[in-house]
MIVEX-287401 format. One record per residue (C-alpha): x, y, z. Coordinates in Angstrom, 2 decimals, decimal comma. Last residue first. Example, Ala and Ser with C-alpha at 12.3 -4.5 7.8 and 13.67 -1.06 7.14 Angstrom:
<pts>
<pt x="13,67" y="-1,06" z="7,14"/>
<pt x="12,30" y="-4,50" z="7,80"/>
</pts>
This chain:
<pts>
<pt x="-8,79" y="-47,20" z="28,44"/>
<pt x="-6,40" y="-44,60" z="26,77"/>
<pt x="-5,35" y="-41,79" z="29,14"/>
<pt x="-6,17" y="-38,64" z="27,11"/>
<pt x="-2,73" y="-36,27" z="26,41"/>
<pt x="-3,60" y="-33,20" z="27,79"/>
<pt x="-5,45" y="-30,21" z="27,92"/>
<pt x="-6,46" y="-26,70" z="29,80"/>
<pt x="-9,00" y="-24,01" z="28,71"/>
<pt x="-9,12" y="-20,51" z="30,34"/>
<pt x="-11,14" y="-17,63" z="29,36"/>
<pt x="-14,74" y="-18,90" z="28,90"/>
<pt x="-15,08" y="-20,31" z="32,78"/>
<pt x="-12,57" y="-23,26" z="33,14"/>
<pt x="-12,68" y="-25,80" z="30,08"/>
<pt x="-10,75" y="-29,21" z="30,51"/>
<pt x="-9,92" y="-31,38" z="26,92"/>
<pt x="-8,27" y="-34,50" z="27,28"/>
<pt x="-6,56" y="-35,23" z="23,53"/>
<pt x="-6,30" y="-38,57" z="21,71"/>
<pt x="-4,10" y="-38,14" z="18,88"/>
<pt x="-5,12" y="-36,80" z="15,03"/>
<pt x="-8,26" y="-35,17" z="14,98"/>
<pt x="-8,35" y="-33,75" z="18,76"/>
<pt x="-5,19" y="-31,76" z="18,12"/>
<pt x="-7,18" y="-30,56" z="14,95"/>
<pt x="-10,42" y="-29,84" z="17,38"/>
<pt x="-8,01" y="-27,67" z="19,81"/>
<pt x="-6,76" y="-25,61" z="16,93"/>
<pt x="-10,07" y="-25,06" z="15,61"/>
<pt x="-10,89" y="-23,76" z="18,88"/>
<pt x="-8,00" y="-21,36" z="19,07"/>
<pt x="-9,35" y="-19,49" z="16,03"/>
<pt x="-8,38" y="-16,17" z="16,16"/>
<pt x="-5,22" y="-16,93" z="14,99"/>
<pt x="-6,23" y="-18,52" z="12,17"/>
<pt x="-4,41" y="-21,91" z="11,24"/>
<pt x="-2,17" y="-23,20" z="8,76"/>
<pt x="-0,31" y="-26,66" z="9,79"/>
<pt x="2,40" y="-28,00" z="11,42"/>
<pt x="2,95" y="-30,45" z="14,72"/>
<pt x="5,84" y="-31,94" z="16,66"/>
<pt x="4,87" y="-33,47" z="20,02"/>
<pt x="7,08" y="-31,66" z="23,09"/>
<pt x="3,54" y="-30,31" z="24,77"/>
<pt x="1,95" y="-33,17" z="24,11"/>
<pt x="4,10" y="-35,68" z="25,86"/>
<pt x="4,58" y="-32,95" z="29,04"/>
<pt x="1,21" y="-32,32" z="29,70"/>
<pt x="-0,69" y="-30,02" z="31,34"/>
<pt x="-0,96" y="-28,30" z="27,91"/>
<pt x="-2,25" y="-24,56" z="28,45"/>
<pt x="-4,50" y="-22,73" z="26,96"/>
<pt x="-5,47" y="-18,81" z="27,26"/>
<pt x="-8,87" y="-17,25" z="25,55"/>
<pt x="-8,05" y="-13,56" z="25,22"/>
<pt x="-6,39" y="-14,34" z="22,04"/>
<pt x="-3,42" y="-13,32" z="19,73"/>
<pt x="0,00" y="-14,17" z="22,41"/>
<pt x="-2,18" y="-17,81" z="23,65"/>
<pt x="-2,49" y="-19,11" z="19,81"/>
<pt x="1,86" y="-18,23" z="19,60"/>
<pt x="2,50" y="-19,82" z="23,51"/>
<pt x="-0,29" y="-22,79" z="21,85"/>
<pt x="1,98" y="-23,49" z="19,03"/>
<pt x="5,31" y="-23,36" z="20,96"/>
<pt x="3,68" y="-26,16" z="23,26"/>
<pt x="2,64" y="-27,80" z="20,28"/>
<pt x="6,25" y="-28,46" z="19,23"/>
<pt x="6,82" y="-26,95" z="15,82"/>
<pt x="7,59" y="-28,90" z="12,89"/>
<pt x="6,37" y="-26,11" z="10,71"/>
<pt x="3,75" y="-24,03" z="12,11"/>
<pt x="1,69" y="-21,27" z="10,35"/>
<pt x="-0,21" y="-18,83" z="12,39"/>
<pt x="-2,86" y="-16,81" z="10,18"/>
<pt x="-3,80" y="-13,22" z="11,93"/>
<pt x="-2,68" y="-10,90" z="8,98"/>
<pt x="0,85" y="-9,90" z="10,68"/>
<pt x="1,41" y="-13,43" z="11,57"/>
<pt x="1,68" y="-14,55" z="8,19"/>
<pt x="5,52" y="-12,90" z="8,20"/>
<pt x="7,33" y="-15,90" z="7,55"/>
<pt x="4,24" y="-17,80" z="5,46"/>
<pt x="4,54" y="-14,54" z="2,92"/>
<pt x="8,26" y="-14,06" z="3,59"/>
<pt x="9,20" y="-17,89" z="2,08"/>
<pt x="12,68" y="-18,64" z="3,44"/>
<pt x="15,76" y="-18,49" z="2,17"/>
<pt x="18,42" y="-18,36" z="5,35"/>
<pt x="21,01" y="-16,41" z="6,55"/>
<pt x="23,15" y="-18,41" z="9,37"/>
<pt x="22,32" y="-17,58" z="12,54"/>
<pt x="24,54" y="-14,35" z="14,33"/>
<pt x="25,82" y="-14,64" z="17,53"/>
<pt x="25,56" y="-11,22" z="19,13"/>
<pt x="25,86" y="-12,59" z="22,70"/>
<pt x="21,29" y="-12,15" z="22,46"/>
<pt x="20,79" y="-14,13" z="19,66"/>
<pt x="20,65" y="-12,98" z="16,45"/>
<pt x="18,71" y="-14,37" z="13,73"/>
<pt x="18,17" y="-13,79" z="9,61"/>
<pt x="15,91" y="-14,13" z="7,22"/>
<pt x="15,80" y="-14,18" z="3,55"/>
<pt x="12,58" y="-13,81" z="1,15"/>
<pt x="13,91" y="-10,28" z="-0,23"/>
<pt x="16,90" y="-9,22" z="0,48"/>
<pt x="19,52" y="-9,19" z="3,42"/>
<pt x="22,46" y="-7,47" z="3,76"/>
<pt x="25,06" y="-7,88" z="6,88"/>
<pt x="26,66" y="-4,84" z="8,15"/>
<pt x="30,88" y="-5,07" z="8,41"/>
<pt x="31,13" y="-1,44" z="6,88"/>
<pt x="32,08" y="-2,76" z="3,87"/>
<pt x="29,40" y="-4,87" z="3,26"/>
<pt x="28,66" y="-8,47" z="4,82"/>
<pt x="26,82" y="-10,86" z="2,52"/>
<pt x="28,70" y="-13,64" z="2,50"/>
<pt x="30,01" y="-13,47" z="6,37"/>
<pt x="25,95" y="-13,92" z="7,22"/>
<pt x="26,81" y="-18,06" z="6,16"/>
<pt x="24,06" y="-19,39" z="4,08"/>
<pt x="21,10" y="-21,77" z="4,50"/>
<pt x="18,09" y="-23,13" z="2,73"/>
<pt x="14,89" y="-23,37" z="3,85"/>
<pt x="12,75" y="-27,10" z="4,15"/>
<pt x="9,26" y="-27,08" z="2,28"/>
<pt x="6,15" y="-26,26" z="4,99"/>
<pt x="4,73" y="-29,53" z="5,58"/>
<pt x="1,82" y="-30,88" z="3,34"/>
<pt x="-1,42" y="-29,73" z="5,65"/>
<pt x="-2,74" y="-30,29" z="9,56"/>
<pt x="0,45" y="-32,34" z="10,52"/>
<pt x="1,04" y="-33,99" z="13,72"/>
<pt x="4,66" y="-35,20" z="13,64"/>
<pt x="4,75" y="-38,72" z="15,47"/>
<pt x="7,66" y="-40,12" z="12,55"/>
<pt x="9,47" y="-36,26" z="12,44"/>
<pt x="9,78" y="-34,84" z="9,38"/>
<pt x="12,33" y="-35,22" z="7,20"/>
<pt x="14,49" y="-31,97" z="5,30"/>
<pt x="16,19" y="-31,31" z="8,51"/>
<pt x="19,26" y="-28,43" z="8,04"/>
<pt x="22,57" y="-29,34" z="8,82"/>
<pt x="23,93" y="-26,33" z="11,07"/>
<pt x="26,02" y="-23,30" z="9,80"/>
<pt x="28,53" y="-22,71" z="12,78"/>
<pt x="27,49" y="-19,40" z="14,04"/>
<pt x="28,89" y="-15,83" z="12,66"/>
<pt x="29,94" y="-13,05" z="14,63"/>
<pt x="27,77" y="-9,59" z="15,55"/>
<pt x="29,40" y="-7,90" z="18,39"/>
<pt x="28,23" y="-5,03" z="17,91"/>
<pt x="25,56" y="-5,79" z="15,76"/>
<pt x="24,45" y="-5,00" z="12,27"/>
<pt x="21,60" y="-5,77" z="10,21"/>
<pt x="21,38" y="-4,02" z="6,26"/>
<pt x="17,80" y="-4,43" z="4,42"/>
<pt x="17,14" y="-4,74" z="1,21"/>
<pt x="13,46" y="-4,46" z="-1,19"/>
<pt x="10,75" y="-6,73" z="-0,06"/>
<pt x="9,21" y="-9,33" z="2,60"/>
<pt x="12,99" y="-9,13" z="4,34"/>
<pt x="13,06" y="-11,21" z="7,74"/>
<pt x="14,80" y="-10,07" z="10,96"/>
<pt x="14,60" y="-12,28" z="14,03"/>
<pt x="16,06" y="-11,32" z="17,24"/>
<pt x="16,72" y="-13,13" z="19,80"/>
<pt x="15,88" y="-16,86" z="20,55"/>
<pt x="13,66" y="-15,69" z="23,72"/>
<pt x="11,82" y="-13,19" z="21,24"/>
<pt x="12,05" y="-9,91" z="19,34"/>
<pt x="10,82" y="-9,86" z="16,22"/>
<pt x="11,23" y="-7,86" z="13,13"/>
<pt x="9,53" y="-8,24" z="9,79"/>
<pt x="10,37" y="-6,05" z="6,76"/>
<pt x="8,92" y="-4,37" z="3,93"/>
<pt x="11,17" y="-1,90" z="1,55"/>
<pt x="12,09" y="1,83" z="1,83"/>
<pt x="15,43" y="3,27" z="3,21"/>
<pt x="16,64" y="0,68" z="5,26"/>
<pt x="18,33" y="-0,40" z="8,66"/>
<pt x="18,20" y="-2,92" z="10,65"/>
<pt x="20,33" y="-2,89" z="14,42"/>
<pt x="20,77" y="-5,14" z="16,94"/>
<pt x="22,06" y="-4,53" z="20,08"/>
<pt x="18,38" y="-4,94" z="22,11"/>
<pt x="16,04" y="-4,36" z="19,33"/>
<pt x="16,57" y="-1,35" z="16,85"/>
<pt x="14,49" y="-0,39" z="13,92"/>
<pt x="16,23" y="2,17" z="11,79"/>
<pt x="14,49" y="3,74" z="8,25"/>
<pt x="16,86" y="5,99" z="6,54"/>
<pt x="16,03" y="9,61" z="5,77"/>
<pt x="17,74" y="11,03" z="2,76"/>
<pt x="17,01" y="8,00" z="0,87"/>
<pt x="12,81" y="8,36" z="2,04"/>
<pt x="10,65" y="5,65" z="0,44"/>
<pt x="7,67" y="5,05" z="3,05"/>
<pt x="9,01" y="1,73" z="4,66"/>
<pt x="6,17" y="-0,70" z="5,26"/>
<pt x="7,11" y="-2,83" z="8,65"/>
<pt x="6,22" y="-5,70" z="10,09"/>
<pt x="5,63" y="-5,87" z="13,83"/>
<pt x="7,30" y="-8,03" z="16,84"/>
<pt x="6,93" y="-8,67" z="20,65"/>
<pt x="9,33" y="-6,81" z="22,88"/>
<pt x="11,24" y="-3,35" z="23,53"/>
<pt x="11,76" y="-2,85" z="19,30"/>
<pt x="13,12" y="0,95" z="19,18"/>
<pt x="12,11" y="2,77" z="16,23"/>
<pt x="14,07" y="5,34" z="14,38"/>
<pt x="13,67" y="7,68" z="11,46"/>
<pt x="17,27" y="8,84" z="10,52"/>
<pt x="19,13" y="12,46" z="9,89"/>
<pt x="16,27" y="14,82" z="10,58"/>
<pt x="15,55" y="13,34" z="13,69"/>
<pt x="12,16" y="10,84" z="14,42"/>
<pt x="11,58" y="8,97" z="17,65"/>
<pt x="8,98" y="5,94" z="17,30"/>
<pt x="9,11" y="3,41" z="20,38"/>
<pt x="7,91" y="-0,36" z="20,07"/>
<pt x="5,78" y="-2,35" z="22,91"/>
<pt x="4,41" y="-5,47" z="21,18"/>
<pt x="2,18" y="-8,15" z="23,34"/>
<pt x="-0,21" y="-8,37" z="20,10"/>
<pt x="1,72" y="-8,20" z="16,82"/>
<pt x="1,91" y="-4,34" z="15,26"/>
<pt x="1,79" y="-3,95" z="11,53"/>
<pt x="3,51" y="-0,37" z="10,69"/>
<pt x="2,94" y="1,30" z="8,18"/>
<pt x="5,19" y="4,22" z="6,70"/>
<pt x="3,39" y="7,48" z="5,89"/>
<pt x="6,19" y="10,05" z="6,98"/>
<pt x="3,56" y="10,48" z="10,26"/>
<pt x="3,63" y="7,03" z="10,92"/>
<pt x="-0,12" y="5,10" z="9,94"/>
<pt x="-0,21" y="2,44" z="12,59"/>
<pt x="-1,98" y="-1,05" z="11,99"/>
<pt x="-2,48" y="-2,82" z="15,64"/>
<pt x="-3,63" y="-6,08" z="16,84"/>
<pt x="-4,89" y="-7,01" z="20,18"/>
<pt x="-4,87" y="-10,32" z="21,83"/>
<pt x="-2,53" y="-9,43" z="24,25"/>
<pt x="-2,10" y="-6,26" z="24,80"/>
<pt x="-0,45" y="-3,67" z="22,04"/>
<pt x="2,10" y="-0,94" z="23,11"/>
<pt x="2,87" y="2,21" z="20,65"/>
<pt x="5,11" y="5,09" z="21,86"/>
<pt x="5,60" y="8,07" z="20,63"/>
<pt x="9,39" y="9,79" z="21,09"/>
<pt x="9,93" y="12,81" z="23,78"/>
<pt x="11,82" y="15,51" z="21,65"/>
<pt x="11,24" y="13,71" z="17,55"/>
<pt x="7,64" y="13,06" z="18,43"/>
<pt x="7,45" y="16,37" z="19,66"/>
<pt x="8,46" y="18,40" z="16,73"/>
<pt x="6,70" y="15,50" z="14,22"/>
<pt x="4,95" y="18,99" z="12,98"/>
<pt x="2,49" y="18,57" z="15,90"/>
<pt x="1,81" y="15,12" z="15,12"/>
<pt x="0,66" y="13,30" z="18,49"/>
<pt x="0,35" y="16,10" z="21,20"/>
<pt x="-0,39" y="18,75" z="19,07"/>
<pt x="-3,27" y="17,00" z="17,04"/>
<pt x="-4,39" y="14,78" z="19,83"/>
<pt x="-5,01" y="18,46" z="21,60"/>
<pt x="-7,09" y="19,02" z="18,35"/>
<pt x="-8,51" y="16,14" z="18,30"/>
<pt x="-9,88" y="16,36" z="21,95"/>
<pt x="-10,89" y="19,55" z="21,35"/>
<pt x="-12,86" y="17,69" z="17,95"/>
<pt x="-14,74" y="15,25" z="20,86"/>
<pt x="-15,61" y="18,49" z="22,84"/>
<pt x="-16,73" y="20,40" z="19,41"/>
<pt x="-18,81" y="16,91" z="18,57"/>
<pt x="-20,53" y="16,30" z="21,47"/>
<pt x="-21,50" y="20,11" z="21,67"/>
<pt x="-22,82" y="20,13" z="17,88"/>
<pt x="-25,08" y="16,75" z="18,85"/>
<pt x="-26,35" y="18,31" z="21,93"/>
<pt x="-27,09" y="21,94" z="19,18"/>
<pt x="-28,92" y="19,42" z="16,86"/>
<pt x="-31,01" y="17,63" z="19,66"/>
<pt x="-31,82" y="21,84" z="20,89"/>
<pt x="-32,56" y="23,11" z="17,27"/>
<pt x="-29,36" y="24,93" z="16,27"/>
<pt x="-29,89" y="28,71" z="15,05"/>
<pt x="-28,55" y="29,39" z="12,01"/>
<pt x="-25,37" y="31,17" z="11,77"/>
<pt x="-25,56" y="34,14" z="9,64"/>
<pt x="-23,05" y="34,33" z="6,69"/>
<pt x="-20,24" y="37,17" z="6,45"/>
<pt x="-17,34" y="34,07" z="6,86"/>
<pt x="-16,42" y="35,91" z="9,71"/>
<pt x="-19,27" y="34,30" z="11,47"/>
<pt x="-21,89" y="37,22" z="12,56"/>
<pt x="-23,13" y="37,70" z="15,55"/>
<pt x="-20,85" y="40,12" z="17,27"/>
<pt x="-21,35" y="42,05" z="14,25"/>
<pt x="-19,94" y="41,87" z="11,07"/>
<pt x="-21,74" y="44,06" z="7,98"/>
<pt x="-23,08" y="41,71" z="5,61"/>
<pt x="-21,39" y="40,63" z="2,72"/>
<pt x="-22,64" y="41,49" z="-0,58"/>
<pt x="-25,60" y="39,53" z="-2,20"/>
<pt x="-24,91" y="36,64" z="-4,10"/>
<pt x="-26,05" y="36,63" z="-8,09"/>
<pt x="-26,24" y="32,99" z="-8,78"/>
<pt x="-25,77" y="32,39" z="-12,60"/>
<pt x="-27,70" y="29,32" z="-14,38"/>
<pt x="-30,54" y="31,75" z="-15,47"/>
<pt x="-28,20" y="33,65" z="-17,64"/>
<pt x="-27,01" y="30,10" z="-18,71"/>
<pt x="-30,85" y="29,04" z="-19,71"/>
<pt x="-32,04" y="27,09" z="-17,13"/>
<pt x="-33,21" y="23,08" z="-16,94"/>
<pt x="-33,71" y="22,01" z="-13,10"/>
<pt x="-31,54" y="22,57" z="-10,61"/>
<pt x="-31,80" y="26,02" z="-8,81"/>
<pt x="-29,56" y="27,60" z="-6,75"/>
<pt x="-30,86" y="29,84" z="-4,27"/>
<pt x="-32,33" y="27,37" z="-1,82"/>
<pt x="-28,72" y="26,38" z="-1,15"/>
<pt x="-28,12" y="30,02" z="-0,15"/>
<pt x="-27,59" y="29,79" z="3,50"/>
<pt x="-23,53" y="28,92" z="3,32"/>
<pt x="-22,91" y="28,89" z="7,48"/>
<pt x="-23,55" y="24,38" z="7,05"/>
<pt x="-21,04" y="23,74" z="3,82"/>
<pt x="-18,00" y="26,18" z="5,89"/>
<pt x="-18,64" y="23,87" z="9,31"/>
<pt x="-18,34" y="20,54" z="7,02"/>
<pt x="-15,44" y="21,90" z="5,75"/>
<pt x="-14,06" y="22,65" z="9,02"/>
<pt x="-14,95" y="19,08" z="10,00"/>
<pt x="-13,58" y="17,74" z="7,40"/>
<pt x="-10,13" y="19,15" z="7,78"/>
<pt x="-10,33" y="18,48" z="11,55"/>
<pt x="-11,01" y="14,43" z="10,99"/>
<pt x="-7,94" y="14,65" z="8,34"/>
<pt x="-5,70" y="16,30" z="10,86"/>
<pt x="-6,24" y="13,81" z="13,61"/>
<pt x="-6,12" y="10,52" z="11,65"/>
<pt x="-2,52" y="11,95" z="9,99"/>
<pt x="-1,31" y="12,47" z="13,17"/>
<pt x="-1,69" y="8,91" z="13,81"/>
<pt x="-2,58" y="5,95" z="15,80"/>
<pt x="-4,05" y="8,18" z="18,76"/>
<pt x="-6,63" y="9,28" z="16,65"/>
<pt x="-7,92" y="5,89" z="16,11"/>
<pt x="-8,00" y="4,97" z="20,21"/>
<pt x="-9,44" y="8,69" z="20,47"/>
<pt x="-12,43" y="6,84" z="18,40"/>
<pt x="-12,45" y="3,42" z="19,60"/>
<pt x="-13,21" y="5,40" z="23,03"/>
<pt x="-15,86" y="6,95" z="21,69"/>
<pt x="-17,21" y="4,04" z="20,60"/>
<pt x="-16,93" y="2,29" z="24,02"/>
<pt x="-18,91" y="5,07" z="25,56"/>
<pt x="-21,92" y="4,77" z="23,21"/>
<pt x="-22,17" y="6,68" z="19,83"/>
<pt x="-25,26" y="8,17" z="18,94"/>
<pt x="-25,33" y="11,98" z="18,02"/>
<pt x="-25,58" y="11,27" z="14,47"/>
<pt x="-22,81" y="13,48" z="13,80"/>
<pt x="-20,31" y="11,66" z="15,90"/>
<pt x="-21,29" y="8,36" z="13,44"/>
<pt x="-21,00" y="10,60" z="10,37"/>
<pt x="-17,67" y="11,86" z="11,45"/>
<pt x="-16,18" y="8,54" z="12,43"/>
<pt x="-16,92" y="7,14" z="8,69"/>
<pt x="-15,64" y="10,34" z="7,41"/>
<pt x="-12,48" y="10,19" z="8,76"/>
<pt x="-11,75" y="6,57" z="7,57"/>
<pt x="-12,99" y="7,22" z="3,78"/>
<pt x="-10,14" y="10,20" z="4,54"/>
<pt x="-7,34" y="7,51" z="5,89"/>
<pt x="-8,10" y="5,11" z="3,21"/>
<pt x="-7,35" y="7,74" z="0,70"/>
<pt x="-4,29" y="9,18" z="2,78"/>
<pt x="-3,04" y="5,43" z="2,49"/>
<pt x="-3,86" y="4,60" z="-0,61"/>
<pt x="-1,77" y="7,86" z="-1,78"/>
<pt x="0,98" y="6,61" z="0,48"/>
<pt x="1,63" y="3,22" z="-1,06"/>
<pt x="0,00" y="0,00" z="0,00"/>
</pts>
């Protein structure tokens, strides 16, 4: 998505929220999806004030009734406006009475000039001219279960994975973000005097506009390249040993589709530049762990990589107990394997992350599984005995 689908999406947005504060009818939680929204962006904040100034320009203008529209001759066709009227303390400065509210209308008018304050103080706070963003950074933090598309202020996207806390500081020199936990994929806005830095721990990517998936986790941090090139330095950043990579699946594997094809692997010490930074390009990823250890580079598909950021969990040889950790990260609904011989089976499959059910009914489909449900929140299984 480029930035002109962006602003575009952004305005269709705007106007959505505006035509629901309009109708005078939005319940608490609403409103609080709506600062929520404005919070995500500058961009949000300024586009909800420009229509709302233009819808306060289209409501003073009292000569609709003036202009006809059926068939005229083109003499007919011209509006002759009369001059402006002398101001007064009751008069807009746009020379137009203002008509007078009826009482629902003026409640409606009052909801919306406190919820457009709160805009406007958005408007400072989150995107006054980036000024403050680049003084005191913004910061974006997702719970768990909640999943978060941000709109930066130089357009770039940002997908944000539940249990993500990421900071956004922008300089003249270098856009920044600082990766605390969790992970997000990101949607450079093209900008070669302005690179793109996300930084987790000691580990640094950098690029000037391309796609790219960062996470970090208990194995470190994992960089992978949907589009374009990317440049990761650490440090201390060292090569591994390459290890042999498994082509075979495991005999008890518990698979839900054809297994995910095997990657390939490289050393990072091919691909280091000049200044000792390792490049990666499209459909390669790359890990380092927290000495600075860096994994071999690897092929991998980006699309099932980076599935995460549209909600579909793909495992490939996982154990289950990493499967239900990821299903547990995107849902309010928490599992947990009581079990020690289910937990360490090997499993793979598609699934939607929303979906923890369907997860539980594939376990069910291929080995016995004890299934305990606790209230609507909690659900615990195991291996079932067999008789």
């Amino acid at each position: 998505m480029d930035a002109s689908d962006r602003k575009i999406r952004v305005a269709h947005e705007a106007a959505d929220w505006f035509a629901r504060l309009q109708s005078g009818q939005m319940d608490r939680g609403e409103r609080e999806q709506f600062v929520e929204w404005l919070r995500e962006s500058h961009l949000h904040v300024a586009e909800m004030l420009r229509i709302a100034q233009i819808h306060g320009s289209l409501e003073r203008f009292q000569r609709w009734a003036r202009i006809s529209t059926g068939p005229k001759t083109d003499v007919d066709n011209v509006v002759e406006l009369p001059p402006p009227l002398e101001r007064d303390s009751h008069t807009p400065q746009d020379g137009y009475p203002a008509p007078r509210a009826a009482p629902s209308q003026a409640r409606r008018e009052r909801l919306g000039r406190r919820l457009l304050a709160i805009a406007a103080m958005l408007l400072v706070a989150v995107g006054g001219g980036v000024e403050l963003a680049r003084i005191r950074g913004q910061v974006i933090e997702t719970e768990r279960g909640e999943r978060r598309e941000v709109i930066l202020a130089d357009g770039s996207v940002l997908e944000v994975a539940p249990g993500t806390r990421l900071r956004v500081k922008y300089a003249e020199a270098e856009r920044r973000v600082y990766l605390d936990r969790g992970r997000a994929l990101f949607h450079v806005a093209k900008n070669p005097k302005q690179p793109f830095v996300v930084q987790s721990e000691a580990t640094t990517v950098r690029a000037v506009g391309t796609a790219f998936g960062v996470e970090r986790g208990v194995q470190g941090v994992i960089v992978t390249v949907s589009e374009g090139k990317v440049s990761v330095s650490s440090p201390v950043l060292r090569p591994s040993t390459p290890s042999a990579i498994q082509t075979a699946p495991a005999p008890t594997e518990l698979r839900q589709q054809q297994r995910v094809p095997g990657s390939q692997a490289r050393s990072p010490t091919a691909a280091r530049n000049e200044q000792g930074e390792v490049l990666l390009t499209a459909n390669e990823q790359m890990t380092v762990v927290g000495s600075g250890t860096a994994e071999p580079v690897r092929q991998v598909d980006s699309a099932r990589a980076l599935a995460w950021a549209q909600g579909r969990l793909i495992f490939q040889n996982d154990e289950v107990s990493r499967a239900v950790a990821e299903f547990n990260r995107y849902n309010r609904v928490q599992i947990t394997v009581s079990d020690a011989d289910l937990a360490g089976k090997p499993v793979s499959g598609v699934f939607n992350a929303a979906e923890p059910e369907a997860f539980i009914a594939f376990l069910q489909s291929v080995t016995p599984v004890a299934i305990e449900r606790h209230g609507d929140r909690s659900i615990t299984i195991a291996s079932a005995r067999r008789p």
